[in-house]
LUMROVO-488751 format. One record per residue (C-alpha): residue in three letters; x, y, z. Coordinates in steps of 0.001 Angstrom, whole numbers, padded with zeros to 6 digits, always signed. Layout:
% residues N
ALAXYZ ...
% end
This chain:
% residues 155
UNK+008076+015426+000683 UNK+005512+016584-001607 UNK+002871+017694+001099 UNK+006008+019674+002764 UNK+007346+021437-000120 UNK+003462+022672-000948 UNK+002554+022591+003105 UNK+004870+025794+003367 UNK+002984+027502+000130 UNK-000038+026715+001209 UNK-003116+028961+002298 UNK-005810+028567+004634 UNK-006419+025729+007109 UNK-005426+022194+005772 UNK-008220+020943+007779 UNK-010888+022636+005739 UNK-009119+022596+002377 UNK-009328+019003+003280 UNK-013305+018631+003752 UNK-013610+019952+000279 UNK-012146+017173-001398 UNK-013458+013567-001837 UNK-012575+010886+000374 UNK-009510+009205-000270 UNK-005593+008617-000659 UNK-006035+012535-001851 UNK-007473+013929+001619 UNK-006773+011076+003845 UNK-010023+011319+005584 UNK-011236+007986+006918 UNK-014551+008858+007775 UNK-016815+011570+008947 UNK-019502+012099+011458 UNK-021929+014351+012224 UNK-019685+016915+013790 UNK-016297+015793+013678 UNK-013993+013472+011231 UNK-010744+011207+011352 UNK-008195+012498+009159 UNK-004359+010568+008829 UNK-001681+013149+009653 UNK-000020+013829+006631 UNK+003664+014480+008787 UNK+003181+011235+011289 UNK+005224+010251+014728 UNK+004417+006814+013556 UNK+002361+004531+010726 UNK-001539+004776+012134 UNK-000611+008465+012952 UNK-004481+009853+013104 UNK-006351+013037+014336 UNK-010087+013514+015452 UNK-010857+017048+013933 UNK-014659+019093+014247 UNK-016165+020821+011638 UNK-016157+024032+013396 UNK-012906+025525+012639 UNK-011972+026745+016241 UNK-008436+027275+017966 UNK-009687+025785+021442 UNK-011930+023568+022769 UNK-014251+025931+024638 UNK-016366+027094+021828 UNK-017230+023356+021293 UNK-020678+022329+021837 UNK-021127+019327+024003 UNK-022131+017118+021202 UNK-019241+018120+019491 UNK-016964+017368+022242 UNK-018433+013901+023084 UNK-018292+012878+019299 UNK-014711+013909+019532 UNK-014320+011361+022129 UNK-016472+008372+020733 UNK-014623+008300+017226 UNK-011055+008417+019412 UNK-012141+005659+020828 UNK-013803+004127+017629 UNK-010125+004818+015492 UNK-008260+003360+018843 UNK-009993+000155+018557 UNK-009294+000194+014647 UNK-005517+000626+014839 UNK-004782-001742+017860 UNK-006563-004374+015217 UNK-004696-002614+012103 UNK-001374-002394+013782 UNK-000885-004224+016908 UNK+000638-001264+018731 UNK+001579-001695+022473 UNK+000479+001893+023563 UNK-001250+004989+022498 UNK-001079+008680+022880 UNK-004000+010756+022918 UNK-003970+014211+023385 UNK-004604+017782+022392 UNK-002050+020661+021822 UNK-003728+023764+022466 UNK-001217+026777+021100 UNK+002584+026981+019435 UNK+003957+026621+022850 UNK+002240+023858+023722 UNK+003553+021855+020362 UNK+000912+022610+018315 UNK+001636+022707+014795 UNK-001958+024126+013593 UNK-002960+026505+016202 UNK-006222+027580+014427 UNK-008266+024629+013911 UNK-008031+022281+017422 UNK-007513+018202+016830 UNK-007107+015781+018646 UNK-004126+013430+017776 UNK-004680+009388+018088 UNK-000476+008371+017892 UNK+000276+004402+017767 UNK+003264+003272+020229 UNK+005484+000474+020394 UNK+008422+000191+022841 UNK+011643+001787+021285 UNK+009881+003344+018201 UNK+011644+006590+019419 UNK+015395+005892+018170 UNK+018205+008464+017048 UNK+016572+009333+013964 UNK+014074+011393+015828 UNK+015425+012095+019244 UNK+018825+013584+017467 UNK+018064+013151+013776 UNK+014847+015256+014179 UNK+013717+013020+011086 UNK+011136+010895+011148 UNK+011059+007017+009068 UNK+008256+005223+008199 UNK+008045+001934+007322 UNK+004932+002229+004544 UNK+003831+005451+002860 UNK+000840+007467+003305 UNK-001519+006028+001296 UNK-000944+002491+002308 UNK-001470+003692+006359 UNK-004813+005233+004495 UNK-005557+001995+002646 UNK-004639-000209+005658 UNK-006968+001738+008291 UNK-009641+002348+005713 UNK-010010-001387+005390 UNK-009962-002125+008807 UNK-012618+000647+009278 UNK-014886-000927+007465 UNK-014157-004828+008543 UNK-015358-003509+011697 UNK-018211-002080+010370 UNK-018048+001308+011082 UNK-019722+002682+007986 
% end
């Protein structure tokens, strides 16, 4: 609730407010590479709700260097393998929203959203509820892929 009330009040892109912080329960970065960085959605579909961000503060993909774009890639796949150990989901969704219409929610910076699935985790509290319920808080999703992160060695 916090992050909403001060999401609306907020300027500049959360992305790259964000980088300037230090890792942790404060930024909810997980890691960062060379060109891109995992970062836990702060308003999640689900717990393990992550997004594969680049540096480069663009609203599409096509200004993305190649290296970029691969390392995009690679640390989806890296953070997919973490949360199937981390959670045990049955499914994933991976994807991009490129514009409002499209369901993006920031349209300036792109990302690439890594979303956790198990069979009937859409119920009435989101399909006609619009409200979303998780079962552990932020910072314990943070704590719990953080740790798994590492057990896989990852950095």
């Amino acid at each position: 609730m916090t992050y909403i009330e001060k999401h609306k009040n907020e300027e500049g892109c959360v992305f790259c407010s964000a980088l300037e912080l230090p890792d942790g329960t404060e930024n909810l970065i997980i890691d960062r590479g060379l060109r891109a960085f995992i970062i836990l959605n702060r308003y999640p579909y689900t717990s393990g709700h992550l997004m594969v961000v680049p540096y480069q503060h663009l609203p599409n993909l096509e200004g993305l260097d190649p290296e970029t774009l691969s390392e995009i890639m690679e640390l989806a796949v890296r953070i997919t393998r973490v949360l199937g150990k981390a959670y045990n989901p049955q499914g994933f969704n991976i994807g991009i929203n490129l514009g409002e219409a499209a369901g993006a929610g920031i349209t300036d910076h792109v990302h690439l959203h890594v979303v956790p699935r198990w069979f009937g985790d859409t119920n009435f509290m989101s399909s006609l509820g619009q409200t979303r319920v998780l079962p552990e808080t932020l910072e314990d999703t943070y704590l719990r892929v953080k740790r798994e992160w590492y057990k896989w060695g990852l950095r």
